[in-house]
C-alpha positions as CSV (number, residue, x, y, z in Angstrom):
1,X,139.7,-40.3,-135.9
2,X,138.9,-40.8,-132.3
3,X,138.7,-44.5,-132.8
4,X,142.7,-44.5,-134.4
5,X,143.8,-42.9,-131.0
6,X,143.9,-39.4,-132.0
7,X,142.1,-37.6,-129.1
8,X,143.8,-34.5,-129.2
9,X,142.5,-33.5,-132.5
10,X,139.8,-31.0,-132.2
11,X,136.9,-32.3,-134.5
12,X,133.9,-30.7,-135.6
13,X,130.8,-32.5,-137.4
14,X,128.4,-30.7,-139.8
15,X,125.5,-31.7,-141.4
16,X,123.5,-29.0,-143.4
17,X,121.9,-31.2,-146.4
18,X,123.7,-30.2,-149.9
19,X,126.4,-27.8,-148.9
20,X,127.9,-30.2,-145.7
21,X,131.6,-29.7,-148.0
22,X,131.7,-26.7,-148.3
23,X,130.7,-25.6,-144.8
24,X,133.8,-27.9,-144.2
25,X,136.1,-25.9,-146.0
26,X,134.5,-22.7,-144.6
27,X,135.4,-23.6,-141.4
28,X,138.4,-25.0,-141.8
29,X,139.5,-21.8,-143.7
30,X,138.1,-19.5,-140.6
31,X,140.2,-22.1,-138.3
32,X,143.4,-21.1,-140.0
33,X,142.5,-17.0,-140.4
34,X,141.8,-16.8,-136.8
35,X,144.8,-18.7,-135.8
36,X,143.0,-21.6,-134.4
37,X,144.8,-24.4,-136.3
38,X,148.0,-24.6,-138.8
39,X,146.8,-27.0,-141.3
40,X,143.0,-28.7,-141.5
41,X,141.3,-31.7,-142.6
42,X,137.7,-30.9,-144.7
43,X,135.9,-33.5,-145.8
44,X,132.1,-34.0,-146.9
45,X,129.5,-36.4,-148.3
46,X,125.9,-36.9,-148.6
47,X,123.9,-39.2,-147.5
48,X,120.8,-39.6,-149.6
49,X,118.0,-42.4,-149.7
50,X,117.6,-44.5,-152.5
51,X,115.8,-42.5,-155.5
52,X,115.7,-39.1,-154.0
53,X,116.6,-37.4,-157.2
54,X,114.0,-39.3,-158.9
55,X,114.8,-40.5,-162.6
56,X,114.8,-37.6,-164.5
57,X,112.1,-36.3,-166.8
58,X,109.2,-38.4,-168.3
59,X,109.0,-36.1,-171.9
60,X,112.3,-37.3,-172.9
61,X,115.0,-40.3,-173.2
62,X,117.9,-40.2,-170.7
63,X,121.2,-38.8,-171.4
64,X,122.2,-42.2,-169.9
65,X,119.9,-44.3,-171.8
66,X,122.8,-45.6,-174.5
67,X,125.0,-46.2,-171.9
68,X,122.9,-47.8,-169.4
69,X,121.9,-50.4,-172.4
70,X,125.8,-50.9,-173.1
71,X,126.2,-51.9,-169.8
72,X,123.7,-54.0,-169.9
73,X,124.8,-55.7,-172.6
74,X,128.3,-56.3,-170.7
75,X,126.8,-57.9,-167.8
76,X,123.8,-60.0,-166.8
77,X,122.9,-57.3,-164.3
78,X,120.2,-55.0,-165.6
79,X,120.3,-51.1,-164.8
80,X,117.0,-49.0,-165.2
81,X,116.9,-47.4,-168.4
């Protein structure tokens, strides 16, 4: 938001791995119970690398699997199954 011209916004950044959102909210929710602020933006993502959660377990077919196949029958572009 500081690059839109809206410096007199208090802003706070958190990054705690898988619970960034609702730390968010946390704090946005303390902001208002303590008087701090009238109304708050909370918002939070992840950013993961490419295959962190792996693909699943290796004893059994995907729950993806028949849809994954259907989409590669749709398009030329081929999805991992």
């Amino acid at each position: 938001l500081y690059e839109l011209g809206m410096t007199g916004i208090p802003i706070v950044n958190v990054n705690n791995n898988c619970s960034t959102g609702s730390t968010a909210l946390y704090l946005g929710a303390q902001s208002i119970r303590g008087g701090l602020a009238d109304c708050v933006l909370a918002l939070g993502f992840e950013k993961m690398q490419p295959g962190s959660l792996g693909g699943g377990a290796d004893d059994r077919e995907s729950p993806l699997k028949r849809h994954i196949l259907a989409l590669n029958e749709i398009d030329a572009m081929q999805f991992p199954v």
